[in-house]
C-alpha positions in Angstrom: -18.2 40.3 -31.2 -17.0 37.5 -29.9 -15.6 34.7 -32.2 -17.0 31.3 -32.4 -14.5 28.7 -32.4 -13.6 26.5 -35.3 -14.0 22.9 -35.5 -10.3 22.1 -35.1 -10.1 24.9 -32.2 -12.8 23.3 -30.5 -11.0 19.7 -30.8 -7.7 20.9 -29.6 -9.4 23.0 -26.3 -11.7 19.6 -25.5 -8.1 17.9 -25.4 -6.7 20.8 -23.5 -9.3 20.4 -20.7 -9.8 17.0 -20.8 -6.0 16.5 -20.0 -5.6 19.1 -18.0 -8.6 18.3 -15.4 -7.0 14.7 -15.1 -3.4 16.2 -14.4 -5.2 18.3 -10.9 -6.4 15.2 -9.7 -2.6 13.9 -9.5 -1.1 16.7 -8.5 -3.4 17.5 -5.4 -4.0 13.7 -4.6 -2.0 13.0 -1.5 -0.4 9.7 -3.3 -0.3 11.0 -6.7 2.2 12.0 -9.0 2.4 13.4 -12.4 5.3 12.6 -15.1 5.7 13.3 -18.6 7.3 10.9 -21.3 7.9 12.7 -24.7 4.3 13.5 -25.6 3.1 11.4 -22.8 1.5 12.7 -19.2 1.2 9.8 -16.3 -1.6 10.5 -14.4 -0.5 8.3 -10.9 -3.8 8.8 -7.8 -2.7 5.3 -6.4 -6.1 4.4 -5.9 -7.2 1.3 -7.3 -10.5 2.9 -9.0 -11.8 3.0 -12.2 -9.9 5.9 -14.3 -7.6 7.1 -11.7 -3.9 5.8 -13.2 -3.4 6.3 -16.6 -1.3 7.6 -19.1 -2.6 10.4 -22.0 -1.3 11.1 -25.2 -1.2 14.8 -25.9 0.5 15.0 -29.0 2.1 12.8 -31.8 5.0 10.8 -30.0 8.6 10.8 -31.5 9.2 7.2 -30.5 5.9 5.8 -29.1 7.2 2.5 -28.3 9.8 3.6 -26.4 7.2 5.8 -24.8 4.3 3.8 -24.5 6.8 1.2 -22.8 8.1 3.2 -20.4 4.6 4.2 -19.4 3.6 0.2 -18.8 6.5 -0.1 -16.5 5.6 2.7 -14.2 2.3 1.3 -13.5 3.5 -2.0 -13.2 6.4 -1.2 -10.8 3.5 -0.1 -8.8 1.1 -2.9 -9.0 -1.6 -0.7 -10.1 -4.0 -1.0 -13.2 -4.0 1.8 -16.0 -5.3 2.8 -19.3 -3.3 4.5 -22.2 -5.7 7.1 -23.4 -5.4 9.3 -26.5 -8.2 11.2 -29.2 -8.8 9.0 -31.9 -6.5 9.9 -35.0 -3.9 11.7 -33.2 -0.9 9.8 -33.3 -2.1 6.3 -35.3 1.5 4.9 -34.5 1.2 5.2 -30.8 -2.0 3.5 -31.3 -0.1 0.4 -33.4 2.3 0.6 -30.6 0.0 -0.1 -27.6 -1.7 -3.0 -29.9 2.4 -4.5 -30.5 3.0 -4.0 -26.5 0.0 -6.6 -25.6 -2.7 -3.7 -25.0 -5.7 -3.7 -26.0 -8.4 -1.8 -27.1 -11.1 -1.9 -24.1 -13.4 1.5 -24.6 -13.8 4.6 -26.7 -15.0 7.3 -24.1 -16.9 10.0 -26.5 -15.8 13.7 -25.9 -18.6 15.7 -26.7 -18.8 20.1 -27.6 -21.9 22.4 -27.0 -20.9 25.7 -29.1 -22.2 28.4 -28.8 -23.6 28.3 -25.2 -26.9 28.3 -24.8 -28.4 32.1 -24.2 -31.3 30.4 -22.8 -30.3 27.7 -20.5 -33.5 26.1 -18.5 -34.2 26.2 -15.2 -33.7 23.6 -12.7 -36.5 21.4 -11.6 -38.9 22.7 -9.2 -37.6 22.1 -5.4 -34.3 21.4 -6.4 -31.3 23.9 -5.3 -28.1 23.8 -7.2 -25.4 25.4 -4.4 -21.8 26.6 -5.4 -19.2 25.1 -2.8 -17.5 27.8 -1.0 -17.0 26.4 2.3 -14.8 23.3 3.7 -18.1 21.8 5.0 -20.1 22.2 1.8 -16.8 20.3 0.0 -17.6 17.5 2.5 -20.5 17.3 1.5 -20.1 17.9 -2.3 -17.5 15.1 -1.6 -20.1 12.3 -0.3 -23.0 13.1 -2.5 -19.9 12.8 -5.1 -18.7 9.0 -3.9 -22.9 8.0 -3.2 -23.7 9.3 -6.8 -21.0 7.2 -8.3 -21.8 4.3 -5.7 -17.6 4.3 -5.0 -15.6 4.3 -2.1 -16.1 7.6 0.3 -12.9 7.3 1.3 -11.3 7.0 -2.0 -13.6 10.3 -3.2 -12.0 12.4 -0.2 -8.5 10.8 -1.2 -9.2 11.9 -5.3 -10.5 15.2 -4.6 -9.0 17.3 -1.7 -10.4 20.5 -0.9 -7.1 22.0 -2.2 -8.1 20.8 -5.7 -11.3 23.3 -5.6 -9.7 26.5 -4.3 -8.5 26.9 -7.6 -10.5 30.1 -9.1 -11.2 28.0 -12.6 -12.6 24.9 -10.4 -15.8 25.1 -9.5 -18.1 22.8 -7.3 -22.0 22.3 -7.2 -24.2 20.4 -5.2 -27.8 19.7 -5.6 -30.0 19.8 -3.0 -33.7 18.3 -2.2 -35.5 18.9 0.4 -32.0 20.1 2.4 -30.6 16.4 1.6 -27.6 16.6 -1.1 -28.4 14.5 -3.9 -26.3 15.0 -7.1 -23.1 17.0 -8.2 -21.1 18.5 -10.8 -18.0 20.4 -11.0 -16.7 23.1 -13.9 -12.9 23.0 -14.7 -12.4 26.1 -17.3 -9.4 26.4 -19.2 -8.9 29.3 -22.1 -12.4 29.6 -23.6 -13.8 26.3 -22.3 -16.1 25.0 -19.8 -15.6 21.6 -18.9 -18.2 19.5 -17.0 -16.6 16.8 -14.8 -18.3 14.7 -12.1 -21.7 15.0 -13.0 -23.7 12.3 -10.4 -26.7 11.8 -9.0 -27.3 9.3 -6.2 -29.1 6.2 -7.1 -32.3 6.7 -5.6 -33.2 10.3 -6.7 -32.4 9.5 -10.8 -34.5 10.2 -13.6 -35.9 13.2 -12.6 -33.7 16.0 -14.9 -31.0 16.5 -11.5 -28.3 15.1 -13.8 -29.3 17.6 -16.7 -29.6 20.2 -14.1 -26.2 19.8 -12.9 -24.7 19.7 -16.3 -26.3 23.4 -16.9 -25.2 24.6 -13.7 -21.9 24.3 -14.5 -22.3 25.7 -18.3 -24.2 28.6 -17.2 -21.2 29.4 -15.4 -18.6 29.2 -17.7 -20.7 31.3 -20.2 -20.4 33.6 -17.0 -16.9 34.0 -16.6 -16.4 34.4 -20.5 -16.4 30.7 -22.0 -17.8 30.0 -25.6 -17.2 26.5 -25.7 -18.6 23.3 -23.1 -17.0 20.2 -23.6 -17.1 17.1 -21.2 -16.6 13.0 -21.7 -19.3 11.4 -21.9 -20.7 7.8 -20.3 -23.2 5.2 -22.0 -25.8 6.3 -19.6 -25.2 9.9 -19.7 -24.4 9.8 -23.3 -28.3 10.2 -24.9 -29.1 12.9 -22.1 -26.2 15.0 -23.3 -26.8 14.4 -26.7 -30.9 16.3 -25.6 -29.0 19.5 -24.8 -26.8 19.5 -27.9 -23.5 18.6 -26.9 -22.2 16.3 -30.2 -19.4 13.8 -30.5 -16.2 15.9 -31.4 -13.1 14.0 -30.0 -13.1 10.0 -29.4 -10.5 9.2 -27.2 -9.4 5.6 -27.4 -8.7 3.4 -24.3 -6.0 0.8 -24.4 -5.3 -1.7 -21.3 -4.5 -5.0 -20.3 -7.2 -7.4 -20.5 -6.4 -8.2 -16.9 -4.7 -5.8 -14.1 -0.8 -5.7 -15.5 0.3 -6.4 -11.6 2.8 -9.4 -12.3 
């Protein structure tokens, strides 16, 4: 019998993954770099987009200032905006630090748990095929429904997520199909006992018709395949009350603190 995680295991693997999914991108990103501070990991892409420079705090920090500091200066020795992220309650000093150091603040992104899996996980809707990437032409392909679903740069999506970075064996990439035309995406990034769901899209025009949901249980089916218990995966306002339908619940905030303006002088 297998054994179902406890709440405090379940907290610590969401971490695990969560971290762990962000480091990849770095360290397969042509520009990127990854450095660790203490407790601290830098995740450094270089491109200017959304989440893609930040620093994470993976444990309680023996001198978080000093840390914290050290962090600001990196990106701003690169002119690049960041975030300093870290689960809510984990090290309350580092988070007194950030607020002392002119950060602020600016989001809490909610990571959400489904345990168990599902034994019965629904079908996908009628006409629409969910495809596992295996190919360098189905990545390309994964990779612009990826950048259209996100409406982002297609040239920063083939920049953040190299075909190296899914010929991992616990990376995993889907791409849904209608009608032949690719049209939403998701990608599984397993670590220990946990599934995590990363990317989910869908492009613009084809939304609100379950391909996002879809995705999401692609990716879940197969980690309950190759031996996971847990699902975890951050959550968006607009994705947030669909994940909530299939039972994933709020387990791990994880506090965002920035400049209210790019730190680039």
């Amino acid at each position: 019998m297998i054994r179902p995680m406890t709440e405090d295991e379940m907290i610590a693997e969401l971490q695990a993954n969560f971290i762990k999914a962000n480091r990849d991108i770095a360290e397969h990103c042509a520009t990127g770099e990854v450095r660790e501070i203490d407790g601290l990991l830098i995740k450094y892409t270089g491109v200017r987009a959304g989440d893609q420079n930040a620093a994470f705090v993976a444990r309680p920090l023996r001198d978080p200032a000093a840390a914290i500091r050290e962090a600001i200066a990196y990106f701003k020795d690169r002119a690049m905006p960041y975030g300093i992220l870290m689960r809510e309650g984990l090290d309350p000093a580092a988070e007194r630090a950030c607020l002392n150091l002119g950060l602020v603040r600016v989001h809490t992104l909610p990571g959400m748990a489904l345990a168990p899996l599902a034994e019965a996980i629904p079908e996908p809707p009628a006409g629409f095929d969910i495809r596992t990437v295996t190919t360098a032409t189905a990545h390309d392909l994964h990779v612009e429904a990826d950048a259209a679903g996100f409406e982002g740069s297609l040239d920063h999506a083939r920049r953040l997520f190299p075909a190296s970075l899914f010929q991992q064996g616990a990376v995993v990439e889907f791409t849904g199909f209608l009608a032949g035309v690719p049209v939403a995406v998701s990608t599984l990034v397993m670590t220990g006992r946990t599934a995590g769901v990363y990317g989910v899209a869908t492009i613009p025009a084809y939304r609100r018709r379950g391909f996002g949901e879809a995705m999401t249980w692609r990716a879940v089916r197969e980690g309950a395949a190759r031996g996971c218990v847990m699902s975890n995966l951050t959550a968006s306002d607009m994705g947030r009350p669909m994940y909530e339908r299939m039972g994933f619940r709020l387990v791990a905030p994880f506090l965002i603190f920035a400049r209210p303006a790019p730190d680039v002088t």
